[in-house]
N, C-alpha and C positions, 0 to 999 in steps of 0.2 A: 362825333366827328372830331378826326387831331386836328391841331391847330398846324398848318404848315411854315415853315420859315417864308419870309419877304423871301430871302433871296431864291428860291423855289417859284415864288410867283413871278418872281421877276424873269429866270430863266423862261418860263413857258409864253410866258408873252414873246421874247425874244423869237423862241422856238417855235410859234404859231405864227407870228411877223414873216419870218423866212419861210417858213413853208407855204405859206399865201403867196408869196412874193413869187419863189421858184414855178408855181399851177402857174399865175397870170403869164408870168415871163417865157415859163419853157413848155406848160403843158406837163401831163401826169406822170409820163414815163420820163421823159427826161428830169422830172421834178426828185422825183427815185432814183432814179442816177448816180446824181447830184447829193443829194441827200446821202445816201450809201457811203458815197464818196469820202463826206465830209465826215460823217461816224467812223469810219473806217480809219482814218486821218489821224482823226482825234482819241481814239484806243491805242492807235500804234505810238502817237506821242506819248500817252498814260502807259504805256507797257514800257515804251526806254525810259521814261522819267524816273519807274519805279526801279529799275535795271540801275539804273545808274546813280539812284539813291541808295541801295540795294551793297554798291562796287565801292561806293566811298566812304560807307559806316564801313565795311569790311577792313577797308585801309583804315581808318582811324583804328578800329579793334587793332587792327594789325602792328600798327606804330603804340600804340598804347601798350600792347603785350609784348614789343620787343624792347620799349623804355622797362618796362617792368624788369625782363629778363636783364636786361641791359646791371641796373641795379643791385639785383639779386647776386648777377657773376662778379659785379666790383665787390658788393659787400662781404661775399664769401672768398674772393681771392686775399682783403685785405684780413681775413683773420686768418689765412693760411699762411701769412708770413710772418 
């Protein structure tokens, strides 16, 4: 058997808590709803957070390759005079 991280068990208790809570509170279908909802929610944050981790390495690449260039055009204009 793997040994699982704490914070793994920690999530499911979370995640059994609410889903208990949701049946008591709303009943099965709307417990799925709800639930749905909230996965759905929380992928879409994961998909821009990666997007936009994604857009700002790009820009650092970006500024970093044009410091470079930047360099390379002073250092070769200064031996051309």
């Amino acid at each position: 058997m793997k040994k699982r991280l704490p914070s793994i068990d920690i999530q499911n208790a979370y995640v059994t808590l609410l889903w208990k809570y949701l049946l008591y509170r709303h009943g099965y279908m709307e417990s799925v709803r709800i639930y749905s909802n909230l996965i759905y929610a929380y992928l879409h944050m994961l998909r821009v957070g990666i997007e936009i981790n994604l857009r700002f390495r790009a820009q650092i690449n970006s500024t970093m390759t044009h410091e470079t260039l930047e360099k390379i055009a002073t250092f070769d204009n200064g031996n051309i005079q």
